[in-house]
C-alpha positions, 0 to 999 in steps of 0.5 A: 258562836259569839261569847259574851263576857265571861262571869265567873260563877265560882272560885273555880268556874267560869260561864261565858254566854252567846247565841244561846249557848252557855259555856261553863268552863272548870277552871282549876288547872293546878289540880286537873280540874278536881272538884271540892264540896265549894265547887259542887255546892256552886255548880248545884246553884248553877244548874237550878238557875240555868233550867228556868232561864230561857236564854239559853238552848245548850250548854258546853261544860268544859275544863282547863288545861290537862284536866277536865274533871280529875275525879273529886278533890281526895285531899277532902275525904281524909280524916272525915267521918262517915257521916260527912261523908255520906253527906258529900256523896249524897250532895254529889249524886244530887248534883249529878242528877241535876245536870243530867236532868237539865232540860236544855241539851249539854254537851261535854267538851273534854279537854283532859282527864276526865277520871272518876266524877269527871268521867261521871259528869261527862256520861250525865251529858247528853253529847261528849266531844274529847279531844286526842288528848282526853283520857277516860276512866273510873280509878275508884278501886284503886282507893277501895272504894268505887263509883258514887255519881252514877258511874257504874249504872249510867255506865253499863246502860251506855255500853253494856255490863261487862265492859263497864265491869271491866273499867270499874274493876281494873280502874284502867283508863280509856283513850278517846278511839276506844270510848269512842268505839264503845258509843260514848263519844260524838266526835274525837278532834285535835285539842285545839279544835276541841271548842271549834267542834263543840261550838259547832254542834251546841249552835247547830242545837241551838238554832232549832226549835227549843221546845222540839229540842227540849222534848226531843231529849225528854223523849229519849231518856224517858224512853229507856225507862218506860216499855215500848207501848208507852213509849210510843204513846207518849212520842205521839201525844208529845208530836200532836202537843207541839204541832199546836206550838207556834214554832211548828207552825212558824217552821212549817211556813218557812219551809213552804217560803224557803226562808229561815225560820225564826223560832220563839220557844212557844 
């Protein structure tokens, strides 16, 4: 994967761009990537650009150093009143849900601590790559209070219910073979390889046909919510709509010519 230059879309956020791969990149090393109200109001913008901008089929959310995402930036919650916030948790859980939403592919690519909202940021992510150094965790308890981004739901729907009330209970850290082991993660790698195996994967992504790709992610996450007949209709009516796209027909005829198909996303 070519990167173009980098733009720093925040104080504490970094995007590079290449081969229609988005790279964004926590940069707040001196505080493991924590995230302040700033940094999730701009990567809320963030986001509600990238989901109309055709120009890119994947992104990789990574961080900087130690840290990916350390949980919120706590220095925040103190002295603020309820109302602030309830305010900030709900911006937050907006924020979350944006991503997760997002209709291209994401992939984590996590370098470090990935605590609290860094661990929830990861599980809104459609793939997760952790190098040996990542560690993974939901601490919340242990400030009494607990998870507010989707950490205990979109945790159990991944692992199941009493592992997940363990980790949120015992506010205990994961290691990367563990997380691994439990499903939640694609690959584990050495950390300097972690950008090389992300890279890799979001370009494999990217090089398909994007309105395949887009509805194959829909398919699945509407699927987990919806009873199996419907299911199943709704995979059928999706296949029938893109065999009528000029990709299908584009890779249809590459396939019979043995040659590389050029997909337009239409």
């Amino acid at each position: 994967m070519s990167a173009g230059p980098a733009e720093r879309v925040h104080e504490h956020l970094v995007e590079t761009r290449g081969d229609g791969v988005a790279v964004l990149r926590v940069d707040r090393e001196d505080a493991l990537g924590a995230l302040s109200r700033g940094m999730v109001e701009a990567l809320g913008r963030y986001l509600a650009r990238l989901r109309t901008d055709d120009d890119v089929r994947v992104l990789v959310l990574t961080g900087t150093g130690r840290g990916f995402v350390a949980g919120a930036d706590i220095g925040e919650y103190n002295g603020v009143s309820r109302t602030a916030f309830d305010d900030y948790q709900r911006l937050s859980r907006g924020v979350f849900d944006q991503l997760a939403q997002l209709p291209q592919p994401t992939v984590a690519a996590v370098n470090g601590y990935a605590l609290g909202g860094g661990f929830e940021l990861a599980l809104c992510c459609d793939l997760v790559v952790a190098s040996t150094g990542a560690r993974f965790g939901l601490p919340e308890v242990s400030l009494g209070l607990l998870p507010g981004g989707g950490g205990t739901v979109r945790l159990a729907r991944a692992i199941g219910a009493r592992t997940t009330k363990e980790l949120v209970l015992t506010g205990r850290r994961m290691k990367p073979a563990e997380a691994r082991d439990l499903g939640l993660l694609t690959a584990v790698t050495e950390p300097d390889e972690l950008m090389a195996r992300a890279g890799e994967l979001a370009a494999t992504i990217a090089a398909q046909a994007p309105l395949a790709v887009r509805e194959g992610k829909r398919l699945v996450d509407d699927g987990l919510d919806t009873g199996l007949a419907t299911a199943l209709t709704r995979e059928q009516q999706t296949l029938s709509w893109l065999y009528g796209t000029a990709d299908a027909q584009e890779g249809v005829a590459a396939f019979l010519e043995k040659r590389p198909a050029v997909f337009r996303g239409r």
